[in-house]
Short mmCIF file of the C-alpha atoms (twelve columns), coordinates in Angstrom:
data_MODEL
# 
_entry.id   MODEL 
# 
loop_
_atom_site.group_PDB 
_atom_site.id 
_atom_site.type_symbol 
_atom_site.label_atom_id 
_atom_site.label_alt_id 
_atom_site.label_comp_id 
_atom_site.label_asym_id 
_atom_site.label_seq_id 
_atom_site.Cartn_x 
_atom_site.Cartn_y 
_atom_site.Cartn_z 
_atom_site.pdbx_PDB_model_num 
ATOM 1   C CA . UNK A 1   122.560 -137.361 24.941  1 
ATOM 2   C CA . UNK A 2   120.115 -134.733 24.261  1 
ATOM 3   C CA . UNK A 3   119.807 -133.435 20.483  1 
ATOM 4   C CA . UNK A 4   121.944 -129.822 20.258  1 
ATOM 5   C CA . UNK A 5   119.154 -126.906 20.370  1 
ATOM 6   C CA . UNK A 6   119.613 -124.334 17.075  1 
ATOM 7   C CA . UNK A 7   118.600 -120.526 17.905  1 
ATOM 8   C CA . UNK A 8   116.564 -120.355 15.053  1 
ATOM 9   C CA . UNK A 9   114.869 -123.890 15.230  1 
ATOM 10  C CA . UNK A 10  114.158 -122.842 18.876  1 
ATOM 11  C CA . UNK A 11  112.477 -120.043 18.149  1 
ATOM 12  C CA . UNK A 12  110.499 -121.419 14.701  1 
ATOM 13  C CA . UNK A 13  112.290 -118.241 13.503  1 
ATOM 14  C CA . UNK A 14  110.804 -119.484 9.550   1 
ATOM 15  C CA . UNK A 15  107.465 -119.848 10.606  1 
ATOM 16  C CA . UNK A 16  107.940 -116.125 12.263  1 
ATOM 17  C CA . UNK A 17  109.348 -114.389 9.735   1 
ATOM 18  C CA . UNK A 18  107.780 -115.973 7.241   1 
ATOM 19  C CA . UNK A 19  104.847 -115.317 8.644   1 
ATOM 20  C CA . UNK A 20  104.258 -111.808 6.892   1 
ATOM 21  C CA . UNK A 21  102.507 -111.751 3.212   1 
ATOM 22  C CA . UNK A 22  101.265 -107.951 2.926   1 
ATOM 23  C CA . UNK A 23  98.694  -107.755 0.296   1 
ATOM 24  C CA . UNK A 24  99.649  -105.037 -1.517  1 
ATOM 25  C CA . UNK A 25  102.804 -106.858 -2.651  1 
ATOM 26  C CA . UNK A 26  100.743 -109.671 -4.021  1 
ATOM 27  C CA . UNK A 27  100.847 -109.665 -8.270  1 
ATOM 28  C CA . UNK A 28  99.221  -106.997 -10.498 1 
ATOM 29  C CA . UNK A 29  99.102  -104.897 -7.225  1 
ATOM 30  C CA . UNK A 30  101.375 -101.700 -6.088  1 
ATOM 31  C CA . UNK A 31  103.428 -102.543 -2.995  1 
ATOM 32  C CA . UNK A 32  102.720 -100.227 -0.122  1 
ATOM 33  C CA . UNK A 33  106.094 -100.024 1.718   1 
ATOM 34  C CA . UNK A 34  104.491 -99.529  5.029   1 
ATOM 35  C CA . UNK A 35  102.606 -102.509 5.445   1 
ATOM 36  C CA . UNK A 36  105.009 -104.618 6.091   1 
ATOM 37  C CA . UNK A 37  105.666 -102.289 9.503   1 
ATOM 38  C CA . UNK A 38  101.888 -102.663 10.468  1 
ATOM 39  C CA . UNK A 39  101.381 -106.510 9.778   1 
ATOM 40  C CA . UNK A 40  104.966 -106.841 12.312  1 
ATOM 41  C CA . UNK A 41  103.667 -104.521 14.924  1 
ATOM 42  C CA . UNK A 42  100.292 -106.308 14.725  1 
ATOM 43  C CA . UNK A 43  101.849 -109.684 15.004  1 
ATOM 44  C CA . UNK A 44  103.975 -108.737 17.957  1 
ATOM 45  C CA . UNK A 45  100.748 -107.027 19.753  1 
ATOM 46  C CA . UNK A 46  98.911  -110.584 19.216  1 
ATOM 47  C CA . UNK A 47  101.928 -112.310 20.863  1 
ATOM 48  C CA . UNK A 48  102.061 -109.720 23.569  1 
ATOM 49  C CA . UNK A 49  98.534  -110.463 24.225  1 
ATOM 50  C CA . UNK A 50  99.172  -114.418 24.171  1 
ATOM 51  C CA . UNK A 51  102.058 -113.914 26.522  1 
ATOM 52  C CA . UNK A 52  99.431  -111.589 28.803  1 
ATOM 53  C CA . UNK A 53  96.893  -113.903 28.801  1 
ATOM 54  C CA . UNK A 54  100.043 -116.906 30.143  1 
ATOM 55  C CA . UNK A 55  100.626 -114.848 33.132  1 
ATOM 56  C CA . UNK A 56  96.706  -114.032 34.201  1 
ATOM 57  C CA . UNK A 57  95.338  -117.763 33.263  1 
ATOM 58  C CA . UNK A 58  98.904  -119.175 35.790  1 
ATOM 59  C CA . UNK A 59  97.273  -116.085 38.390  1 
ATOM 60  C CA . UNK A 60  93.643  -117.304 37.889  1 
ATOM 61  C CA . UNK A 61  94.931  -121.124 38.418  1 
ATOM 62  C CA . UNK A 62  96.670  -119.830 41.709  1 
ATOM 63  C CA . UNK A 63  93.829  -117.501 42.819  1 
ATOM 64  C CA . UNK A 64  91.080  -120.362 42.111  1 
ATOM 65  C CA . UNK A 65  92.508  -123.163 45.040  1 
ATOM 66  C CA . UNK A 66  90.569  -123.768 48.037  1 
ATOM 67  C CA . UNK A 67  92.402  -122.158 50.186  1 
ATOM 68  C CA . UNK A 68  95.526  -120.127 49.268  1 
ATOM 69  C CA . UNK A 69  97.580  -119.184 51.507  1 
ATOM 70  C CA . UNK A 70  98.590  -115.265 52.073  1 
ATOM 71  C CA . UNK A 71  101.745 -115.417 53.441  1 
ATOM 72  C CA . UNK A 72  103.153 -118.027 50.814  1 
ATOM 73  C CA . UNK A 73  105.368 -117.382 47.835  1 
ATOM 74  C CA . UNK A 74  101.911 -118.551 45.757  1 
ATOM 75  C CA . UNK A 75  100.881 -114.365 46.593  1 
ATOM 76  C CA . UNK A 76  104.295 -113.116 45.457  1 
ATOM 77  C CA . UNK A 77  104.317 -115.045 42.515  1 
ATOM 78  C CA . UNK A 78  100.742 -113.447 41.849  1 
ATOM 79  C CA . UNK A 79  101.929 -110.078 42.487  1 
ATOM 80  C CA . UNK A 80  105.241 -110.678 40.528  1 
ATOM 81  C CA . UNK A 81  103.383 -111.468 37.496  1 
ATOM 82  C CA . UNK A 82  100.581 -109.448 37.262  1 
ATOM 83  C CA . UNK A 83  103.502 -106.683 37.698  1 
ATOM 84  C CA . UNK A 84  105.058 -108.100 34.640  1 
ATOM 85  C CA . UNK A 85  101.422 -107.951 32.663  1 
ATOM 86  C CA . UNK A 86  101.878 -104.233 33.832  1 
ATOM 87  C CA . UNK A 87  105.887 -104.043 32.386  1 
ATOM 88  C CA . UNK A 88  103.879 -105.375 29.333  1 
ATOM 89  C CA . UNK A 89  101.091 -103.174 28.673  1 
ATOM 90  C CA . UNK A 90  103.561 -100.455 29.080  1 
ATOM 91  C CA . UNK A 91  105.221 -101.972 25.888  1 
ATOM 92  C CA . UNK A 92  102.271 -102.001 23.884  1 
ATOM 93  C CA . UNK A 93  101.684 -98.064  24.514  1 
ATOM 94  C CA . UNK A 94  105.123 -97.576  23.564  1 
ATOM 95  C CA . UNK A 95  105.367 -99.564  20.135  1 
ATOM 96  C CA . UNK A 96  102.364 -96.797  18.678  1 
ATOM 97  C CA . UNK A 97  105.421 -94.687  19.123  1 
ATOM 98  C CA . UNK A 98  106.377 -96.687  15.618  1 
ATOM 99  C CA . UNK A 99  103.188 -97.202  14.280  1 
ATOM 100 C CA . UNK A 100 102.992 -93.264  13.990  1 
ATOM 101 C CA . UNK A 101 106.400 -93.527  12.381  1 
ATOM 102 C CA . UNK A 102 103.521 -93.920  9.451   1 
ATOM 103 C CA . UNK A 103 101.730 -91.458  7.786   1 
ATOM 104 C CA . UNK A 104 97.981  -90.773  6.682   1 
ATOM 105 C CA . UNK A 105 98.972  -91.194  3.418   1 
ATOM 106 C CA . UNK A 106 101.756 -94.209  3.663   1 
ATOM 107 C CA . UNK A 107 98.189  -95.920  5.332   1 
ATOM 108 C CA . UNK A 108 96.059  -95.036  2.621   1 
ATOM 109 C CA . UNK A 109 98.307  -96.695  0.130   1 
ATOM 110 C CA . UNK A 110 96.865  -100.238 1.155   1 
ATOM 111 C CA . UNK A 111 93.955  -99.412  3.925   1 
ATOM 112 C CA . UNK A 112 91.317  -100.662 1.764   1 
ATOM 113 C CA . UNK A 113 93.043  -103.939 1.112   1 
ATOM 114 C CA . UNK A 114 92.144  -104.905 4.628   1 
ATOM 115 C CA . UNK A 115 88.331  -104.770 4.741   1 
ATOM 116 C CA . UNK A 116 87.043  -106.051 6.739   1 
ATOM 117 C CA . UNK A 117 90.068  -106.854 8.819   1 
ATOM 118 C CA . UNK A 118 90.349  -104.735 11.757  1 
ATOM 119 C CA . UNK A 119 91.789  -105.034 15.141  1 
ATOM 120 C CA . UNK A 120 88.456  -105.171 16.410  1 
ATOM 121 C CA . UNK A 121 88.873  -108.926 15.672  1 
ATOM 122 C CA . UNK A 122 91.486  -109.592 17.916  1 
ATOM 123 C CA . UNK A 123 89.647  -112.637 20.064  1 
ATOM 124 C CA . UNK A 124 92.911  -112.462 22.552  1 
ATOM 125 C CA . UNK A 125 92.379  -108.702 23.293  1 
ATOM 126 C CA . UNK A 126 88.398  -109.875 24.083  1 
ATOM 127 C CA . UNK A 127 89.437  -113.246 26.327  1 
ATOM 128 C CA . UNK A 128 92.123  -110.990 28.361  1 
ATOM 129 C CA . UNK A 129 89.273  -108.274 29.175  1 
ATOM 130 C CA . UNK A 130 87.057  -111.334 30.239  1 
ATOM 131 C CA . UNK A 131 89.067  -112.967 32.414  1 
ATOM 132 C CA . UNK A 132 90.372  -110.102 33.919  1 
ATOM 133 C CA . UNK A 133 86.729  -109.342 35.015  1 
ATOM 134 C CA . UNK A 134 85.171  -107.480 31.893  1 
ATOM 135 C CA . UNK A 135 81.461  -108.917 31.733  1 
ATOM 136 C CA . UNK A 136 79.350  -108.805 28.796  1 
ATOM 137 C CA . UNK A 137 76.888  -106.684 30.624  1 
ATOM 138 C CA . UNK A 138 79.050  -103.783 31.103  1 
ATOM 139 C CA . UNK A 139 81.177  -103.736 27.450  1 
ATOM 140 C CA . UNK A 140 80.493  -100.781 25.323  1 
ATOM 141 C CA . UNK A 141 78.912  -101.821 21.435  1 
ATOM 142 C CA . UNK A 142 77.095  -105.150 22.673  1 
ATOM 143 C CA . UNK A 143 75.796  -106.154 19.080  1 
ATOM 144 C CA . UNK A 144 79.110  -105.141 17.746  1 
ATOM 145 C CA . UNK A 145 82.087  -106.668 19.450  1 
ATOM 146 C CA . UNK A 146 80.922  -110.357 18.901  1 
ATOM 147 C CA . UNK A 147 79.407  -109.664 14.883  1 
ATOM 148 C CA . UNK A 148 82.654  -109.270 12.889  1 
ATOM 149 C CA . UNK A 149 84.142  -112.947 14.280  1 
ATOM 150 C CA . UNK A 150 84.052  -116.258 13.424  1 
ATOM 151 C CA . UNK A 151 82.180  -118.849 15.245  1 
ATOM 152 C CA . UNK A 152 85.515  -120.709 16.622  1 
ATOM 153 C CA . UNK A 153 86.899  -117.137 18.129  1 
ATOM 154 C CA . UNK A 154 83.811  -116.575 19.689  1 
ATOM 155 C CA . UNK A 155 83.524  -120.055 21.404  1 
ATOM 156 C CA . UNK A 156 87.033  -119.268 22.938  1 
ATOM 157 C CA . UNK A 157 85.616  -115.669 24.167  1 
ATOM 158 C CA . UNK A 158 82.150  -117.010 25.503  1 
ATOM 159 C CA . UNK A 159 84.625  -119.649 27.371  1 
ATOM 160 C CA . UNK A 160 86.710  -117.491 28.638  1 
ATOM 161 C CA . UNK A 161 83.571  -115.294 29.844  1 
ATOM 162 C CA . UNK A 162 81.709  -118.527 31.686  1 
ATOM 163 C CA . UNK A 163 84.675  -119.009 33.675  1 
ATOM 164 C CA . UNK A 164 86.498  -117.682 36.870  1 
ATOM 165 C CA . UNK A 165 87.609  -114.039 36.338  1 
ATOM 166 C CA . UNK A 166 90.448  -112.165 38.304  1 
ATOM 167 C CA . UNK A 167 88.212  -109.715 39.695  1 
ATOM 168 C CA . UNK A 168 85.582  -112.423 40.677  1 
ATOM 169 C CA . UNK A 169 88.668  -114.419 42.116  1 
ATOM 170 C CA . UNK A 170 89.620  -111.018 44.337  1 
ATOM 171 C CA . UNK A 171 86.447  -110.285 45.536  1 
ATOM 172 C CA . UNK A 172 86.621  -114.059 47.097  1 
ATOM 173 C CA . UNK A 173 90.227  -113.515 48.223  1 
ATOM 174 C CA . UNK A 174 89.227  -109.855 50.115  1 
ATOM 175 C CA . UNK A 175 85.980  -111.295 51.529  1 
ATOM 176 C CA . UNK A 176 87.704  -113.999 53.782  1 
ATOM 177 C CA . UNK A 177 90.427  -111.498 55.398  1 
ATOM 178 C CA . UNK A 178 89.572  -111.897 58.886  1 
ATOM 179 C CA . UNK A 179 90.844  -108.312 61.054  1 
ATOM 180 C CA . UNK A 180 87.840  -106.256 60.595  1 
ATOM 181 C CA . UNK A 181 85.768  -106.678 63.702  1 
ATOM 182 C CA . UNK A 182 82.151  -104.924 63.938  1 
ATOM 183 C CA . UNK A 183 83.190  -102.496 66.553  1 
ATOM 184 C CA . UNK A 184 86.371  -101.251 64.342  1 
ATOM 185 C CA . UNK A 185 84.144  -101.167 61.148  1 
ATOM 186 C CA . UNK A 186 81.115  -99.030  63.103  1 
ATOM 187 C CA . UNK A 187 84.344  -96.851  64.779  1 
ATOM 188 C CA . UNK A 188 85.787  -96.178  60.983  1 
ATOM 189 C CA . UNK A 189 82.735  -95.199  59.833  1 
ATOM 190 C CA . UNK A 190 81.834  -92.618  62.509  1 
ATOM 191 C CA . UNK A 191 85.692  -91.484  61.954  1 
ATOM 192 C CA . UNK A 192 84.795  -91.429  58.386  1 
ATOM 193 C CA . UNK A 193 81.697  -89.231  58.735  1 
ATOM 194 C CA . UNK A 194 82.887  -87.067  61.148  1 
ATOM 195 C CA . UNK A 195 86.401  -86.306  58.653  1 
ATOM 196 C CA . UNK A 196 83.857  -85.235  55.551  1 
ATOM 197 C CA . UNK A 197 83.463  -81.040  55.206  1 
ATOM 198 C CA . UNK A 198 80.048  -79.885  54.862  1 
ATOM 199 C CA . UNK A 199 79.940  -79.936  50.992  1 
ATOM 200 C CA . UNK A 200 80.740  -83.957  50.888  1 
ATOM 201 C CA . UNK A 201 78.040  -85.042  53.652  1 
ATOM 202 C CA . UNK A 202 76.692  -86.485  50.800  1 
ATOM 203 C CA . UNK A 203 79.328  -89.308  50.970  1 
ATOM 204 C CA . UNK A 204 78.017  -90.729  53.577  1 
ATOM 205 C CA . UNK A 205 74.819  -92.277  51.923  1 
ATOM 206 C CA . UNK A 206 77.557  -93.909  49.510  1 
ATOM 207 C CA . UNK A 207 79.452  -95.190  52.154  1 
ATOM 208 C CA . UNK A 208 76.487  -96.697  53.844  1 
ATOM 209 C CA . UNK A 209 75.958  -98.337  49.577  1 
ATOM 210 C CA . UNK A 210 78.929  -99.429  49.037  1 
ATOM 211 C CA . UNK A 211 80.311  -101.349 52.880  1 
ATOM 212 C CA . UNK A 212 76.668  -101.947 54.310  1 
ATOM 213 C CA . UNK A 213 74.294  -102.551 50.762  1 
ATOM 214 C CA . UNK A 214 74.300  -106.518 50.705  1 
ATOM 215 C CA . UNK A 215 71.894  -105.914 48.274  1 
ATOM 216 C CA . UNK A 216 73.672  -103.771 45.801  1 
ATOM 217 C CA . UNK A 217 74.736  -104.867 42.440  1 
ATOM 218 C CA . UNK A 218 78.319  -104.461 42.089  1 
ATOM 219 C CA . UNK A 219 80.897  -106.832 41.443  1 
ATOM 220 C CA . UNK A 220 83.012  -107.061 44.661  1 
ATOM 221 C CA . UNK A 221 80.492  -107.215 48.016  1 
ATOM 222 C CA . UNK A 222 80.348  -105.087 50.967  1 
ATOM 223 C CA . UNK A 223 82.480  -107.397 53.376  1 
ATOM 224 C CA . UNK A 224 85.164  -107.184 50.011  1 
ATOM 225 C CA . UNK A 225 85.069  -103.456 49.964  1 
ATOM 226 C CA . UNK A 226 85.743  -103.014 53.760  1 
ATOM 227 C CA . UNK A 227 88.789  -105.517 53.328  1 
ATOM 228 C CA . UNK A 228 90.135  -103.153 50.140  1 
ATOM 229 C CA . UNK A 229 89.783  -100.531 52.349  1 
ATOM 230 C CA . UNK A 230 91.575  -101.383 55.078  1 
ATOM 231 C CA . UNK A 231 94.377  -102.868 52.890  1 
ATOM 232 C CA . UNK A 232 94.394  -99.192  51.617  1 
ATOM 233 C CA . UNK A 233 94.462  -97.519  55.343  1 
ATOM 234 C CA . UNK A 234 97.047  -99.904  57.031  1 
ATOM 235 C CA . UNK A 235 99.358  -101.168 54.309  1 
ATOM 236 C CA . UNK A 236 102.142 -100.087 56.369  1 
ATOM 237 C CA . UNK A 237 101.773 -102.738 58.484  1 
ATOM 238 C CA . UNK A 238 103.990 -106.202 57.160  1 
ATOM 239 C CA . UNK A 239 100.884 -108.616 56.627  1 
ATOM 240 C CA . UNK A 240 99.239  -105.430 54.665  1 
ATOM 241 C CA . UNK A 241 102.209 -104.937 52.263  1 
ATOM 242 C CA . UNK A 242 101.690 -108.266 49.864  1 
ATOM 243 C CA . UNK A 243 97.985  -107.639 49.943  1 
ATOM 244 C CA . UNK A 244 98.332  -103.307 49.105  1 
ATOM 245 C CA . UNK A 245 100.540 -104.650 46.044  1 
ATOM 246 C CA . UNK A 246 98.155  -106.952 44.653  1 
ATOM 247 C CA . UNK A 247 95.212  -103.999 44.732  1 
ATOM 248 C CA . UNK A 248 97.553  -101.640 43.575  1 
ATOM 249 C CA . UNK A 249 98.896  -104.116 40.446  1 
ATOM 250 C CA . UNK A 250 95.923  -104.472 39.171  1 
ATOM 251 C CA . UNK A 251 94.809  -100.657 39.791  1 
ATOM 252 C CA . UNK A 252 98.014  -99.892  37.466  1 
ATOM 253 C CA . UNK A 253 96.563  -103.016 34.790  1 
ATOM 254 C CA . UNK A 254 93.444  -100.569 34.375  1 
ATOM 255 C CA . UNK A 255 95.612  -97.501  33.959  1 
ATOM 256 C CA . UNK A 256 97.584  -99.447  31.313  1 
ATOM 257 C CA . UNK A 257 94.615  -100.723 29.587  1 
ATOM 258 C CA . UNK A 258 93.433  -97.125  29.496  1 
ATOM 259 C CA . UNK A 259 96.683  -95.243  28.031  1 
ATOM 260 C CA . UNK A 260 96.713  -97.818  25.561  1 
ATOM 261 C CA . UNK A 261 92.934  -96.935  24.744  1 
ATOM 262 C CA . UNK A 262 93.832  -93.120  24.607  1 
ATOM 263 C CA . UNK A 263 97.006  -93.555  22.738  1 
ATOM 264 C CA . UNK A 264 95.260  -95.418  20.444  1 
ATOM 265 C CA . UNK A 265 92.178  -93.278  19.976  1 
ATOM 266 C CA . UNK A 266 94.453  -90.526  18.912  1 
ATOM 267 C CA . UNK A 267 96.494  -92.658  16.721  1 
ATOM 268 C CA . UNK A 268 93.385  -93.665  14.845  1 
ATOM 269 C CA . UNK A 269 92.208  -89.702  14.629  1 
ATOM 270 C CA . UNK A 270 94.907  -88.721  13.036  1 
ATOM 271 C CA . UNK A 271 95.053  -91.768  10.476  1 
ATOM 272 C CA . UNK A 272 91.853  -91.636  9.376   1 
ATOM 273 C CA . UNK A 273 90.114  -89.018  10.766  1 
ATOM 274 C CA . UNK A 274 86.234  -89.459  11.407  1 
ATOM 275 C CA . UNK A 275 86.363  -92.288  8.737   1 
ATOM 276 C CA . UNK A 276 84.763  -95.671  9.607   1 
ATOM 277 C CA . UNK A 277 87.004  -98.060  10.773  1 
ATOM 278 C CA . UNK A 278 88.114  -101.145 8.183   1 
ATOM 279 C CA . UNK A 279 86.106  -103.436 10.324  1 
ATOM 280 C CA . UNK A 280 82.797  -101.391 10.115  1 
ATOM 281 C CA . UNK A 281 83.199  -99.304  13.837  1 
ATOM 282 C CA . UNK A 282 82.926  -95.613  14.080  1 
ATOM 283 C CA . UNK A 283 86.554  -95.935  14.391  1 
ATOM 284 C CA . UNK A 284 87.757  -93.588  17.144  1 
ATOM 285 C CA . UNK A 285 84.424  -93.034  17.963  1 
ATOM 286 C CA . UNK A 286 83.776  -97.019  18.963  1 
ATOM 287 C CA . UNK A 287 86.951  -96.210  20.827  1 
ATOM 288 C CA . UNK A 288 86.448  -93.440  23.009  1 
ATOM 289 C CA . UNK A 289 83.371  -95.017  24.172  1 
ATOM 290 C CA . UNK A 290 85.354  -98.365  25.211  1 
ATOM 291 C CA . UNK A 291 88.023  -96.322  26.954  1 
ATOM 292 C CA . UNK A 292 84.348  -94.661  28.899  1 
ATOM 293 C CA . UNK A 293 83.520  -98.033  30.091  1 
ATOM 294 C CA . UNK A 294 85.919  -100.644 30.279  1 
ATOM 295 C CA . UNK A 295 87.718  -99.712  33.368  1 
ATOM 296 C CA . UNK A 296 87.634  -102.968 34.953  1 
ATOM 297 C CA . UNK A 297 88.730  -102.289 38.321  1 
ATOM 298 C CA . UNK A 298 87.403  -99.074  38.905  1 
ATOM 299 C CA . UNK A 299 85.315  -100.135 42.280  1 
ATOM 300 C CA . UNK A 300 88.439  -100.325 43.598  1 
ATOM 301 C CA . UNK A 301 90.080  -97.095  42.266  1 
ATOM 302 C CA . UNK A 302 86.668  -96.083  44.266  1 
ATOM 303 C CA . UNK A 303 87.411  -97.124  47.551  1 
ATOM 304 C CA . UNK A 304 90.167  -94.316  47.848  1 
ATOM 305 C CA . UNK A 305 87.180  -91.881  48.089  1 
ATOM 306 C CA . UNK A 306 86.871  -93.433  51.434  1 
ATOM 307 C CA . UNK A 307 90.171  -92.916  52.995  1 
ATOM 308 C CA . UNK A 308 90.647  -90.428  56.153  1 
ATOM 309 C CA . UNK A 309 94.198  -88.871  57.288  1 
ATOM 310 C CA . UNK A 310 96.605  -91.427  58.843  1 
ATOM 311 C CA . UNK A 311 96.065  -89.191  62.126  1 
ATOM 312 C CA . UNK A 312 92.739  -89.847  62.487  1 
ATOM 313 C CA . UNK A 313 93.294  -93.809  61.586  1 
ATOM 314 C CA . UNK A 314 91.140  -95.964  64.337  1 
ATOM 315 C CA . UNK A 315 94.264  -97.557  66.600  1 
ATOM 316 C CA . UNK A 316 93.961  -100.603 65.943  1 
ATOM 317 C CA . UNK A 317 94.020  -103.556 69.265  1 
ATOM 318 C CA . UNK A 318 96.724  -105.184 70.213  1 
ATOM 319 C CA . UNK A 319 95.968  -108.380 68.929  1 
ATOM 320 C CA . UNK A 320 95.166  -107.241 65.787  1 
ATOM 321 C CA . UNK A 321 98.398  -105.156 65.604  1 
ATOM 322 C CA . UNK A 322 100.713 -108.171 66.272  1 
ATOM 323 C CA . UNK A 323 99.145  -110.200 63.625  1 
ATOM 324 C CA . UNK A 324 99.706  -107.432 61.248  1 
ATOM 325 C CA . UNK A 325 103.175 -107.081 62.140  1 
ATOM 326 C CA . UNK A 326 106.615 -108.327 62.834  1 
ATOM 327 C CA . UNK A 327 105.916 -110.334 66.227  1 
ATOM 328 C CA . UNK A 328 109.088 -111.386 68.720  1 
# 
C-alpha cells in the first residue's frame, strides 16, 4: 500500500517558507518591513520562470522530432502550452501590481543591503529568452548581461544558447508546409503590388527581401516567411486554424515579454529614479533599451505588413482547397 501523501510534505512547504531570510532582519541591523514582500514576489517570479521554461523545453522536445505530424494532438499540445506560458506571463505583469504596493522610501530602508544582487542575475529569465530564440548577437548590453554571474549560471545560459531554439524550431516547421506552388506565390505577389497606394511602392523592394532574398540574414528564410504568410491570409480554412494559433501564441509571448519590460521600466523609475541599478545597470535605462531589442518574434509580427484584403485573396485551386478543408 502506498505511503499516505501530507499537503505540506508534498509541497516541501518548510523548505518554501523557510526559504526567506531578509537581511535587514539579521542582528545589530533595523528590519525593513518590506523586504520580506520583495524576497516572496522574487521567489515566486523565479518559480514562474522555472515553470515557463517546463512548458517551452516539453514544446522544443516536441518541435525537435523528425517529422511531426500537423494534424496530431503533438500540435495542440504545443499550442495548448505555449498558451499557458502566455496565461503566465500575464501573471508576472500583474504581481508588480504588489510590488508597487511599496514605496520609494519602504525600498530605501534595505536597497543597499542587496549590492550587488539584482534581478539582472536571474540565469532562468536569460535561458527562457535563449531558447525561445533570443541570440547573443541581437541582446542589448553584450559585455553586461553575462559579467555580474557566476561561472555555473553561465554554463547553463551558453547551453541553453548552443541548442535548438523555438524560433529556429518554427522556421523548420513553416519551411516544409507544402501548398504554396510558384504560380500562386508569383500571382500573390503581383496581387500584392498592385493592392499598395502610391506612397507604399516602396514595399515592394521589401517584399522582394524578405520572400525572394535567400541570401538575407534573418532568422526565419524566405520559403518560412511565405508559409507565415499564407497561414496569416487563409487561416480560415480547417488545416490553417492549428497552424494561425501557433504564430499567433507566440506573437502574444512577445507582447507579454514586452508589457512585462514596460511595466517594469516604470516600476523601477519611480523606485529609484535615474539611480544605478543594485547590480551596476543604468537601471531603467539598461531596461528601456532591452524592451528596444528583445522582441523575439518580431519577423513575424512583420509579415502582417504583407497582407492584402480578403477580396482580393488569390482563389486558391481546387486541390489545394480540399486539403485545406473539411473534405466528404
Amino acid at each position: 500500500m502506498d505511503k499516505a501523501v501530507y499537503y505540506a510534505d508534498y509541497l516541501q512547504l518548510d523548505k518554501i517558507t523557510g526559504a526567506q531570510e531578509p537581511e535587514s532582519f539579521k542582528e545589530g541591523k533595523t528590519p525593513a518591513h518590506d523586504e520580506m514582500l520583495f524576497i516572496i514576489i522574487h521567489q515566486a517570479y523565479e518559480l514562474w520562470f522555472k515553470q515557463v521554461l517546463f512548458e517551452v523545453n516539453s514544446v522544443i522536445e516536441i518541435m525537435n522530432k523528425p517529422v511531426v505530424n500537423d494534424n496530431s494532438p503533438e500540435m495542440q499540445t504545443v499550442v495548448h502550452r505555449l498558451k499557458r506560458v502566455v496565461t503566465i506571463l500575464k501573471v508576472l505583469v500583474q504581481q508588480i501590481d504588489i510590488m508597487e504596493t511599496m514605496t520609494p522610501m519602504d525600498f530605501l530602508d534595505f536597497r543597499d543591503m542587496l549590492r550587488p544582487a539584482s534581478g539582472f542575475q536571474s540565469y532562468q529569465f536569460k535561458v527562457l529568452e535563449a531558447k525561445l530564440g533570443l541570440k547573443f548577437e541581437h541582446r542589448h548590453g553584450q559585455n553586461y548581461y553575462l559579467s555580474q554571474l557566476k561561472e555555473k549560471d553561465i554554463a547553463i545560459i551558453k547551453d541553453a544558447e548552443d541548442g535548438k531554439s523555438v524560433l529556429e524550431l518554427i522556421n523548420a516547421w513553416l519551411e516544409r508546409m507544402p501548398f504554396i506552388t510558384e504560380a500562386f506565390w508569383k500571382n500573390y505577389e503581383q496581387v500584392y503590388v498592385n493592392s499598395l497606394a502610391e506612397a507604399e511602392k516602396g514595399n515592394a523592394a521589401s517584399f522582394a527581401e524578405i520572400f525572394n532574398n535567400e541570401s538575407a540574414e534573418r532568422n526565419l528564410s524566405p520559403r518560412a516567411n511565405r508559409s507565415a504568410l499564407f497561414i496569416m491570409l487563409y487561416h480560415g480554412y480547417p488545416m490553417m486554424e492549428l497552424p494561425f494559433q501557433l504564430l499567433d501564441t507566440l506573437l502574444e509571448i512577445d507582447n507579454q515579454l514586452g508589457n512585462w519590460r514596460y511595466r517594469h521600466i516604470n516600476m523601477v523609475q519611480r523606485m529609484i529614479g535615474s539611480r544605478i541599478g543594485t547590480g551596476g545597470s543604468t537601471g531603467a535605462g539598461y531596461l528601456k533599451g532591452a524592451m528596444d531589442k528583445h522582441y523575439i518574434f518580431k519577423e513575424l509580427s512583420q509579415l502582417n505588413s504583407y497582407l492584402v484584403d480578403r477580396k482580393k485573396l488569390p482563389v486558391l485551386s481546387k486541390e489545394v482547397e480540399e486539403k485545406l478543408g473539411y473534405h466528404f
